[in-house]
C-alpha positions in Angstrom: 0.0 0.0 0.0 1.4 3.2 -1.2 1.4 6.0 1.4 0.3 9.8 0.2 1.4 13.1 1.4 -0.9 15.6 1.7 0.3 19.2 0.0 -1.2 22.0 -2.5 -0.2 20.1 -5.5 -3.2 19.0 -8.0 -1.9 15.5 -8.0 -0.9 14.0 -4.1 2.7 12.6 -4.1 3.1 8.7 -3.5 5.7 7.9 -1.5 7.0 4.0 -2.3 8.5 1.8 0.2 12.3 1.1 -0.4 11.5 -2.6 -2.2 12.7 -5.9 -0.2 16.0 -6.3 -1.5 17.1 -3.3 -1.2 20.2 -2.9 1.9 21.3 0.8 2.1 20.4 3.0 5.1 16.9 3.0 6.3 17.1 7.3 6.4 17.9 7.6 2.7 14.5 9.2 0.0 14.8 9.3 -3.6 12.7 11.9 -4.2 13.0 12.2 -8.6 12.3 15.6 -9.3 11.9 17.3 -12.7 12.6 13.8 -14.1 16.1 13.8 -12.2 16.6 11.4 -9.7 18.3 12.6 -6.1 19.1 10.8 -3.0 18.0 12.9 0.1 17.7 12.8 3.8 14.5 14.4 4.2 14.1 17.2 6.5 10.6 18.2 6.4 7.4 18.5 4.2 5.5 21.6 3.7 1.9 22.0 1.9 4.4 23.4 -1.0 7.0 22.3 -0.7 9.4 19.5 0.2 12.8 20.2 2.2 15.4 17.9 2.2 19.4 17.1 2.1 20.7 16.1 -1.0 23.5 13.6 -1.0 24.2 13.7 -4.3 25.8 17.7 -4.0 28.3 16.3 -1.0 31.1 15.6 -3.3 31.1 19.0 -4.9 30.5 21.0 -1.9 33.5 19.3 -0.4 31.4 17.8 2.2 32.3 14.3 4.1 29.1 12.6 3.3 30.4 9.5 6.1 29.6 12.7 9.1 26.5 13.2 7.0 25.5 9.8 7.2 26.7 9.3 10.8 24.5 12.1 11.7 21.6 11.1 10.1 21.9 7.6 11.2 22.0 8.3 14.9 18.9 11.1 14.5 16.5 8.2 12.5 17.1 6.0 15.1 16.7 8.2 18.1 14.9 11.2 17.4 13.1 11.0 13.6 9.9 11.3 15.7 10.5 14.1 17.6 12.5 16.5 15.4 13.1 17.4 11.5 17.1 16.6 10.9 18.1 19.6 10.8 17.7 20.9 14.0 20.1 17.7 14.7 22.8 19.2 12.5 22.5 22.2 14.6 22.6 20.7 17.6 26.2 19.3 16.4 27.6 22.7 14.9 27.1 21.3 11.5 24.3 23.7 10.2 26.7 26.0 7.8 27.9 23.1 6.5 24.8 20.8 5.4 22.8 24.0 4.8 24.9 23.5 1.5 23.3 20.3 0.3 19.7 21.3 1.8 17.5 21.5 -0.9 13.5 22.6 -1.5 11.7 20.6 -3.8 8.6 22.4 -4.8 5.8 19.5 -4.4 4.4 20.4 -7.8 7.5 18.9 -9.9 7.6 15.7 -7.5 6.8 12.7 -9.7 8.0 9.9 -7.3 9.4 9.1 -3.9 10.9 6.2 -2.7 11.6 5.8 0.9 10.6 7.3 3.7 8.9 10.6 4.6 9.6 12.2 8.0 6.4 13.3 10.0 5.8 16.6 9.2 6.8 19.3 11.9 4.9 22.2 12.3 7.1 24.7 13.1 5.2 27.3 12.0 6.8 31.0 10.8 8.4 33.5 12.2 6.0 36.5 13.9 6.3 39.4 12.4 7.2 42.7 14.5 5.6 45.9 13.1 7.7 49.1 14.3 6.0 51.9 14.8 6.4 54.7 12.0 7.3 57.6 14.2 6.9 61.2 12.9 9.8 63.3 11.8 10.1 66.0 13.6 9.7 69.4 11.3 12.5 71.0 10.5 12.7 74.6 12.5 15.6 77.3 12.8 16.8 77.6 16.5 17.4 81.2 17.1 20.3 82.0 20.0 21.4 85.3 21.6 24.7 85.8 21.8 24.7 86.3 25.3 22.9 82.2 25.6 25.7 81.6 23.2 28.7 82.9 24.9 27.4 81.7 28.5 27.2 78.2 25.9 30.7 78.2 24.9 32.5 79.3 28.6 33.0 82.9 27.4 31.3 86.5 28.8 
């Protein structure tokens, strides 16, 4: 039975099991996007949208994939339920560096994934703070005597 995310798309994505004989890591999506194929560690899914980290950009961002996989391994195992991965990253001091691989897959160009999806975390977005607008003040000519000016300056 073929699971289905919910998004905005038209068409809801199915997501495929990883079949029986396959023996890689548990963590790893194909997600084939735009009729390209990528292997991700999924971070989190959006109504729109679908972030996740792309393995296949390690080698040319000059990224160890083995501490990306360590990483990821240790999260899916422990914590997949209670966290999106990349808070996980952050918690080790390796958010600059996989920010480089993460990648958003707009949900609409999606044709296929295979593998698993995390749960999708609400985190919802950022408030936004409205300043105040606050009035210039006019501008106005401030008219001295001399004697206010001298007593000013330290001189009579």
């Amino acid at each position: 039975m073929l699971k289905t995310i919910k998004t905005n798309s038209e068409f809801p994505i199915k997501v495929e099991k990883h079949p029986p004989d396959y023996t890689g890591y548990d963590f790893i999506t194909l997600i084939k996007y735009n009729e390209e194929v990528n292997l991700t560690i999924i971070d989190n899914v959006y109504k729109k949208h679908i972030d996740a980290y792309c393995l296949d950009l390690c080698a040319p961002t000059d990224i160890d994939e083995r501490i990306i996989i360590k990483v990821a391994n240790y999260w899916y195992n422990v914590n997949i339920n209670s966290y999106p991965i990349s808070i996980e990253f952050s918690k080790r001091g390796l958010a600059e560096q996989s920010s480089k691989i993460l990648k958003s897959y707009p949900v609409d160009h999606i044709s296929r994934i295979i593998g698993p999806v995390v749960p999708q975390f609400y985190m919802g977005n950022p408030k936004k703070v409205r300043k105040r607008k606050r009035k210039q003040p006019k501008d106005y000519d401030v008219i001295i005597s001399s004697e206010h000016f001298k007593s000013l300056i330290g001189k009579t």
